[in-house]
Backbone bond lengths (Angstrom), bond angles and torsions (degrees), N, CA, C in turn:
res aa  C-N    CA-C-N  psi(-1)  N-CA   C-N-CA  omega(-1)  CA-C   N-CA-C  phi
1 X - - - 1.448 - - 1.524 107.73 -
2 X 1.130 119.29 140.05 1.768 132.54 -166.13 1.973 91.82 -87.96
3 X 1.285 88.66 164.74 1.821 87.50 -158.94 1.763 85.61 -90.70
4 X 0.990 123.72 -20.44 1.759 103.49 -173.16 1.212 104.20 -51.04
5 X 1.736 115.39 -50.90 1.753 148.61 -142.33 1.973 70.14 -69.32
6 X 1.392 105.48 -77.03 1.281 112.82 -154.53 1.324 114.08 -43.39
7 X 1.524 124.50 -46.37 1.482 127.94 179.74 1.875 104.56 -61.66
8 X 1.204 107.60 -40.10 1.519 112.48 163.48 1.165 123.23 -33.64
9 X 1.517 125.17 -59.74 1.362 143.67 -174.06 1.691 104.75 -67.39
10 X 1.104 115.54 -24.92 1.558 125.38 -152.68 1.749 94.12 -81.66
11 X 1.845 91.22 -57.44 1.390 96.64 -177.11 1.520 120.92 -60.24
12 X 1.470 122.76 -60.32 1.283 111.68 157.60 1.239 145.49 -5.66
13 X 2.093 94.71 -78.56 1.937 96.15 168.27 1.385 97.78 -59.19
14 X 1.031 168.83 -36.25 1.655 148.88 -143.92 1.276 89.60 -79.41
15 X 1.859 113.00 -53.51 1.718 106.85 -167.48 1.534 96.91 -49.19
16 X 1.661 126.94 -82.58 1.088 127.64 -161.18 1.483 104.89 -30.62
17 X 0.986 126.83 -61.25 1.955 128.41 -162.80 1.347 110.04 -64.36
18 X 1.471 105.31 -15.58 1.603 123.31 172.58 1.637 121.35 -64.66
19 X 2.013 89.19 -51.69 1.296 105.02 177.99 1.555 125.22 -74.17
20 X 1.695 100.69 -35.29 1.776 109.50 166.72 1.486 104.30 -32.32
21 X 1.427 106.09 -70.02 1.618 129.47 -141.70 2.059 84.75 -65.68
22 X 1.198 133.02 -56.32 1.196 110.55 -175.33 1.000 127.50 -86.12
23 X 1.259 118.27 -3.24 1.535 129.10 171.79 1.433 104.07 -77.72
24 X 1.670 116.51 -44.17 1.416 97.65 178.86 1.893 118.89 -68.20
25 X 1.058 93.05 -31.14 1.807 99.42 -170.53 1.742 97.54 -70.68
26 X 0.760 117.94 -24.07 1.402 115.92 174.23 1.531 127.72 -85.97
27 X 1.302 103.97 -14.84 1.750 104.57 159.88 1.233 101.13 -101.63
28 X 1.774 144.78 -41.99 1.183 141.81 -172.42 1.753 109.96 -67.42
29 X 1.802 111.61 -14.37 1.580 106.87 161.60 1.223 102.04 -94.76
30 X 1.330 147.63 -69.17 1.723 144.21 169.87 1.371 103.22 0.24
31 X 1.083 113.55 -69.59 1.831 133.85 -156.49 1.641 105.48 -52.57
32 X 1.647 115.53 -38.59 1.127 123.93 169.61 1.856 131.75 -71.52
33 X 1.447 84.50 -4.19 1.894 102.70 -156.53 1.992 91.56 -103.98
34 X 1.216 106.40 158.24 1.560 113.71 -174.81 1.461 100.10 -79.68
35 X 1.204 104.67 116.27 1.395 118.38 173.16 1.777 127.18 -67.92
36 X 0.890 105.42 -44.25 1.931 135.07 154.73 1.145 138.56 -143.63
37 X 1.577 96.32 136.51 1.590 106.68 177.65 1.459 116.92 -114.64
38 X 1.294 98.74 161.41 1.626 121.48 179.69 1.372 114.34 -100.80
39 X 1.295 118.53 143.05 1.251 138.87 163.42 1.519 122.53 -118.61
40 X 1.328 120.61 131.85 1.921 108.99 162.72 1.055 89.34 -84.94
41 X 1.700 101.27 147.19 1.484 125.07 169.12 1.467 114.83 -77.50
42 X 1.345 133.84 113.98 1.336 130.27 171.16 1.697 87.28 112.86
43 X 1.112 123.94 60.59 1.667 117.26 177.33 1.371 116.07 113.68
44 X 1.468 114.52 173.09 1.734 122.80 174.43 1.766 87.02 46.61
45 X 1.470 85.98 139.87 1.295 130.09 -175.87 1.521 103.97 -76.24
46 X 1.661 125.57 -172.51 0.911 156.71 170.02 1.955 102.69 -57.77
47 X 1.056 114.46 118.51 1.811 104.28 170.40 1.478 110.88 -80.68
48 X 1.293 85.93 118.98 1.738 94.51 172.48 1.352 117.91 -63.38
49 X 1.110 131.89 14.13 1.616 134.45 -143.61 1.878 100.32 -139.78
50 X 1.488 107.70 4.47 1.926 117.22 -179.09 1.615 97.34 -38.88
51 X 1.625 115.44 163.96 0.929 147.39 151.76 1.782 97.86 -40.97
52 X 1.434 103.20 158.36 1.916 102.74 177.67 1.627 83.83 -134.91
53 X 1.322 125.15 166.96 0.937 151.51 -153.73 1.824 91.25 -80.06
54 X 1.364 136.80 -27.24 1.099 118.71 166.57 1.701 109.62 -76.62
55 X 1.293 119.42 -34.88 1.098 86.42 -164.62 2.231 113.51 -86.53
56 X 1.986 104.21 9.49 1.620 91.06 -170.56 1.481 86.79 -97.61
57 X 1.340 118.63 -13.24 1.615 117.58 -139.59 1.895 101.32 -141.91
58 X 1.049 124.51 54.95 1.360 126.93 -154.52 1.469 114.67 -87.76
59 X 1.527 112.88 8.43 1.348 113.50 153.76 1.007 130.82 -94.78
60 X 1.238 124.69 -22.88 1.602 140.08 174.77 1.520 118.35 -35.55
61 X 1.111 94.17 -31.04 2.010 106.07 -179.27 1.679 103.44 -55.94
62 X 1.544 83.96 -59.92 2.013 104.99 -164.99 1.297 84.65 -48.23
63 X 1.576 119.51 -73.37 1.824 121.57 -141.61 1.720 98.03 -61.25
64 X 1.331 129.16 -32.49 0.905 118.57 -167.45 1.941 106.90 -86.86
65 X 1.276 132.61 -2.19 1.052 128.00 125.37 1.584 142.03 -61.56
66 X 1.355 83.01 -26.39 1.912 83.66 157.42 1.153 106.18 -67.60
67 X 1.124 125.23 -40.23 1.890 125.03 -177.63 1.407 110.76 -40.47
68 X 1.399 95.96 -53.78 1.698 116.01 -166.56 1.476 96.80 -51.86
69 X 1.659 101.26 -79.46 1.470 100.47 177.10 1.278 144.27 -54.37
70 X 1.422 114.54 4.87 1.383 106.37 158.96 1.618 117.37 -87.01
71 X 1.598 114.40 -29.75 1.349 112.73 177.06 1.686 123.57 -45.60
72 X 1.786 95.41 -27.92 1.516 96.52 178.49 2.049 109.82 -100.16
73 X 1.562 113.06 -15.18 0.901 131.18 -178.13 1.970 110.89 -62.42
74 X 1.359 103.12 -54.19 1.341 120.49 169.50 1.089 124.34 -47.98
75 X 1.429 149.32 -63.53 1.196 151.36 155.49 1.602 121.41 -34.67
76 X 1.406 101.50 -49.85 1.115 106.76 175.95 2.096 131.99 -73.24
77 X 1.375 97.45 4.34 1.709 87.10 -179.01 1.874 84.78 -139.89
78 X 1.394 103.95 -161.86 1.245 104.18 -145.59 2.026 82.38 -151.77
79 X 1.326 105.61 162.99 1.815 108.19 160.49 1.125 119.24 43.11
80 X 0.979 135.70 -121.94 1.022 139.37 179.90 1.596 146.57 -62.61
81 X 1.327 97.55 -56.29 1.348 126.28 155.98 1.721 99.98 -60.23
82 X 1.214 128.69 -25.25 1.935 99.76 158.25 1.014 121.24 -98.42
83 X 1.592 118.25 -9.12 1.633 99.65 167.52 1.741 105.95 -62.20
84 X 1.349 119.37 -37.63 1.049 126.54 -161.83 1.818 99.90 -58.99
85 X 0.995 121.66 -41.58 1.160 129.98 168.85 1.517 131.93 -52.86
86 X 1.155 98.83 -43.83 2.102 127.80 144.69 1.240 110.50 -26.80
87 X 1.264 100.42 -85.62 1.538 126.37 172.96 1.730 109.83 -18.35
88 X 1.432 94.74 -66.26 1.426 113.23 -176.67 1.617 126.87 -59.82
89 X 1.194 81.46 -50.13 1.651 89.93 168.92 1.227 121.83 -55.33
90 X 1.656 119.16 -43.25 1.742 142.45 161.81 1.671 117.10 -34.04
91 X 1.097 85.24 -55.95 1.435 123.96 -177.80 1.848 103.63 -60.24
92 X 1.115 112.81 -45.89 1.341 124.89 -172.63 1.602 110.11 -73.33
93 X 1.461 107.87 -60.68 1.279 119.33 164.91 1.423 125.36 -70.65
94 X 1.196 123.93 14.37 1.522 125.06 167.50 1.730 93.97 -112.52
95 X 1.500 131.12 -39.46 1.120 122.27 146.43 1.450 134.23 -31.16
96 X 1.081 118.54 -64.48 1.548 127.20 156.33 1.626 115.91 -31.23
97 X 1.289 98.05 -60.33 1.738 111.58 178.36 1.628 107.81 -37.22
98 X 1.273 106.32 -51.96 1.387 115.89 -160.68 1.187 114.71 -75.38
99 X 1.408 116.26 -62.61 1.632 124.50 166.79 1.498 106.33 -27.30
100 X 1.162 96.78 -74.90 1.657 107.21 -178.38 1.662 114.27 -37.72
101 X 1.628 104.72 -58.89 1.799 108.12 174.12 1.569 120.74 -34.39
102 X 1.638 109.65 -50.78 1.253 131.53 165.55 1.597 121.86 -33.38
103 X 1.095 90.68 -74.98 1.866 97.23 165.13 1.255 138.69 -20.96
104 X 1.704 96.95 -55.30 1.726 127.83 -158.87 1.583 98.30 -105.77
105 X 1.858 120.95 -30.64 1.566 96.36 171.19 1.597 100.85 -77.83
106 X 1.234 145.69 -22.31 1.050 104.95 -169.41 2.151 85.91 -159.86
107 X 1.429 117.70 102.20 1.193 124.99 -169.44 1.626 115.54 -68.92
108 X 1.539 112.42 -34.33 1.385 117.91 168.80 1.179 146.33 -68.10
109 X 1.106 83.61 -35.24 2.189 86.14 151.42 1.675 123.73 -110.06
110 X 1.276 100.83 33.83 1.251 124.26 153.90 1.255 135.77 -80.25
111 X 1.532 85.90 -59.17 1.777 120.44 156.45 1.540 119.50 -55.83
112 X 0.988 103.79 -29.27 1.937 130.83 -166.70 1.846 96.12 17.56
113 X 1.313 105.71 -94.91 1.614 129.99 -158.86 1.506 106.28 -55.18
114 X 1.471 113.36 -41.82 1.460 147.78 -159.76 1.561 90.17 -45.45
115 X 1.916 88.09 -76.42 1.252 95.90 -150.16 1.778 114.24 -88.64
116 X 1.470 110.62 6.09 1.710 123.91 153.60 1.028 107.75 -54.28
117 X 1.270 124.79 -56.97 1.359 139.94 -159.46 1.894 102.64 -71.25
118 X 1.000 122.15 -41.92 1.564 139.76 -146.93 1.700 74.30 -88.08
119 X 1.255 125.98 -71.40 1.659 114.03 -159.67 1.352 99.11 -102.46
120 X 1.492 141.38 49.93 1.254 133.23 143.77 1.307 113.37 -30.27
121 X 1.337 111.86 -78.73 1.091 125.40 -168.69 1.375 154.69 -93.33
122 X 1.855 85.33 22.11 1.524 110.37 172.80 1.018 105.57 -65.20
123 X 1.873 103.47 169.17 1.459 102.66 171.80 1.611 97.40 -108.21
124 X 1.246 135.75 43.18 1.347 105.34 -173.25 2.186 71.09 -169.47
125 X 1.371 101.72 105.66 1.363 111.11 -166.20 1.577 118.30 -85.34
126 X 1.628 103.07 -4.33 1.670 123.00 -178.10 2.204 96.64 -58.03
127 X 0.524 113.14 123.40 1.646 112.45 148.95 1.195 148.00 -145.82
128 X 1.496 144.65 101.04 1.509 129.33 -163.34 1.458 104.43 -78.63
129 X 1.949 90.81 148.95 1.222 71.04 172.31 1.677 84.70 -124.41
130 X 1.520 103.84 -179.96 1.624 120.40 176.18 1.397 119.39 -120.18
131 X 1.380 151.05 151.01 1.161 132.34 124.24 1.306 118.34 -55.97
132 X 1.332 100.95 157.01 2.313 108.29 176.07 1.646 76.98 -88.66
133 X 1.959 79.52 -165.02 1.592 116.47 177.32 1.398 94.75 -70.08
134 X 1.273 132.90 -53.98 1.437 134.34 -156.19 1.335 107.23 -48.20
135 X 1.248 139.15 -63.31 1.995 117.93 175.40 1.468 102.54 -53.93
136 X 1.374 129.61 -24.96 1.476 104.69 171.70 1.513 124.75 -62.91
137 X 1.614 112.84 -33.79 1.728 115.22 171.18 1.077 120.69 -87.95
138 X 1.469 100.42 14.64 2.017 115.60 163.89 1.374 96.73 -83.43
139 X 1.161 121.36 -62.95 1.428 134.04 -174.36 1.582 116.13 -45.35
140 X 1.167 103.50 -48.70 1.560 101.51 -175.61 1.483 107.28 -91.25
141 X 1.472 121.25 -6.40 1.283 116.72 164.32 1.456 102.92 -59.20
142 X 1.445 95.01 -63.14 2.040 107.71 -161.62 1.523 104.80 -54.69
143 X 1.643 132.80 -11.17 1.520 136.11 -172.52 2.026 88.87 -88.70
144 X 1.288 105.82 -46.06 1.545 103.19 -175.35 1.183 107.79 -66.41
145 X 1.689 135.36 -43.66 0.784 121.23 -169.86 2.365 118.66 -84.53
146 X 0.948 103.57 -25.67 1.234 130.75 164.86 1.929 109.71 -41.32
147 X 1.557 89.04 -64.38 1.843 116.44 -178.22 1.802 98.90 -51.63
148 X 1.604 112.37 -45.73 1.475 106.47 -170.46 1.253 109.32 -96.70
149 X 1.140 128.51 -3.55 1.317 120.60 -177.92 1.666 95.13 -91.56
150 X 1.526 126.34 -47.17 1.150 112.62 -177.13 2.064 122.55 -60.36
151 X 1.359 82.23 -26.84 1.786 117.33 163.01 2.073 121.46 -34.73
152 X 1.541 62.80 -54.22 2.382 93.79 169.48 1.154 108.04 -88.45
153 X 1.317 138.96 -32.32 1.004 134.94 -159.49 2.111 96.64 -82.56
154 X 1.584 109.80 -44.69 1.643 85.84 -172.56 2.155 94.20 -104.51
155 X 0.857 109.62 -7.53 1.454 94.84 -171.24 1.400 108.02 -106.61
156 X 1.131 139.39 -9.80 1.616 140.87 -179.95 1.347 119.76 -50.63
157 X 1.791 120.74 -14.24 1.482 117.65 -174.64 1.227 95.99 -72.66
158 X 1.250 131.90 -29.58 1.700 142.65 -162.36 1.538 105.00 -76.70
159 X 1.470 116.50 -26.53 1.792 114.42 178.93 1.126 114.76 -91.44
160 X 1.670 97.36 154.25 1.904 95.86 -158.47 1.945 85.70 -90.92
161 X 1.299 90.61 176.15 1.767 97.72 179.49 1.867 104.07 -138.91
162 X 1.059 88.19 174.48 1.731 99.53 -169.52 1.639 108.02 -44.14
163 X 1.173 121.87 131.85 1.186 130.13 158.91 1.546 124.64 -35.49
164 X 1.641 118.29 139.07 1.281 121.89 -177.48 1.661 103.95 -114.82
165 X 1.253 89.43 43.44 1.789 105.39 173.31 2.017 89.84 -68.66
166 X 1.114 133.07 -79.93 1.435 115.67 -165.38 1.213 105.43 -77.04
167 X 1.102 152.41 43.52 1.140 123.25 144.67 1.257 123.52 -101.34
168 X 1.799 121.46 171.06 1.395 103.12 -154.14 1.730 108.70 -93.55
169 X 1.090 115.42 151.62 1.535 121.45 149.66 1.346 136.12 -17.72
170 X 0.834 92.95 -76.81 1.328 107.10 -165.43 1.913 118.55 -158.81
171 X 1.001 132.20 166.64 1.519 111.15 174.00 1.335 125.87 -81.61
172 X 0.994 124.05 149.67 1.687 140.80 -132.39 1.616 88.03 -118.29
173 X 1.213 91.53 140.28 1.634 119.77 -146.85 1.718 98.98 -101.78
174 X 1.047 108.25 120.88 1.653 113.37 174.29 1.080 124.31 -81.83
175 X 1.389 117.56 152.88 1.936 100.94 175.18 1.442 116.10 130.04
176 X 1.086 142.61 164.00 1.367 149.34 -166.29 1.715 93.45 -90.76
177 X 1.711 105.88 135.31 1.376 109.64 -177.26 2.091 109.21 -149.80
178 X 0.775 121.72 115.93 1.238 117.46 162.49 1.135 101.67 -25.87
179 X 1.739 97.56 159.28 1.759 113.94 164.94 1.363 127.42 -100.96
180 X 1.405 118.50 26.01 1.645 115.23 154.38 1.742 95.01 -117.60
181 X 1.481 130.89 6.05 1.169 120.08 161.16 1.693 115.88 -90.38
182 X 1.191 97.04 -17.94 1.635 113.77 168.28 1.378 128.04 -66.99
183 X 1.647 110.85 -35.83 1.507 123.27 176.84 1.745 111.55 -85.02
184 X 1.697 110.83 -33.40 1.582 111.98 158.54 1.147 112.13 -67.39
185 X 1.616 141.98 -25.76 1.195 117.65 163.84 1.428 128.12 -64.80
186 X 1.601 106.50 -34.40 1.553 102.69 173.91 1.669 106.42 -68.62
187 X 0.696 125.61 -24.66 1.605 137.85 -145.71 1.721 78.25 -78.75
188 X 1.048 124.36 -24.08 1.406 129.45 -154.28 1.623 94.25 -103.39
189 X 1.239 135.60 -49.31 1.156 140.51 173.19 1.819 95.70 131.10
190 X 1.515 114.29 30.70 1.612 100.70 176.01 1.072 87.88 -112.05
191 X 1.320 104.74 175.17 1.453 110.79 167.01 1.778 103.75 -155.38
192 X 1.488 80.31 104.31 1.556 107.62 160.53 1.660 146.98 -38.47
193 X 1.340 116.05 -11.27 1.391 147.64 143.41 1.645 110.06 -51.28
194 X 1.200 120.07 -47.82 1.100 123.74 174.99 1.958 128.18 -45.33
């Protein structure tokens, strides 16, 4: 591989492993944040007490550990097994997309049980409810993460991957050996202990 191509590849995977790493921290913080709030109509404020993104959207945690793990997943394999990883990541962030979509078309039966429970016992049974910002930085997580996985999926033959500095040679030779034939075997990358 010619070093332009190669510095090419370098920059890329960094973006993608760039984009994992904040795409995942950004649905795995969302997920923790109140996803919707309630209001009575005609008075009382906003309830500080909304649904959080685990309890409308309770996959978002996982996929956004898939995020994580592809940032370290990527570097580490090669061919095939990283498109497959592509895939996944794609896969993760179109997941994300959706959960999140869910939320924001329609927040109240999202909330379902939540928010029965929350105004039982008002006296005034009107309530809006809203989504926050937070399914919106679900959303644009799952577009970042979506963008790089499809990203891996056609350009990844071009990124270099972990070095095959330890791995072995060839198979390692049994048998009684002097000790400057012992240090050319390591010297070689065998190792004669074996």
């Amino acid at each position: 591989m010619n070093e332009p191509r190669r510095v090419s590849g370098q920059r890329e995977l960094a973006a993608v492993i760039t984009a994992c790493v904040v795409a995942g921290a950004i649905v795995l913080i969302a997920a923790g944040r109140h996803w919707v709030s309630y209001a009575l109509v005609g008075g009382g404020g906003d309830a500080s007490s909304g649904p959080t993104g685990h309890d409308v959207a309770g996959g978002a945690s996982a996929l956004g550990l898939v995020m994580l793990a592809a940032a370290v997943a990527l570097p580490a394999t090669r061919r095939w097994p990283r498109r497959i990883v592509g895939l996944l990541l794609a896969a993760a962030g179109a997941g994300t997309i959706a959960l999140a979509a869910y939320v924001l078309a329609d927040p109240g039966a999202a909330a379902g049980k939540r928010l029965i429970s929350f105004f039982a016992f008002s006296p005034s049974p009107k309530v809006t409810v809203r989504a926050t910002g937070w399914p919106w930085a679900d959303v644009c997580a799952g577009v970042l993460a979506l963008v790089a996985g499809g990203f891996a999926l056609l350009r990844s033959a071009d990124w270099p991957a972990m070095g095959r500095r330890y791995e072995s040679k060839g198979k390692p030779v049994r048998g009684a050996a002097d000790e400057a034939s012992m240090w050319d075997r390591l010297d070689q990358g065998d190792d004669p202990t074996v």
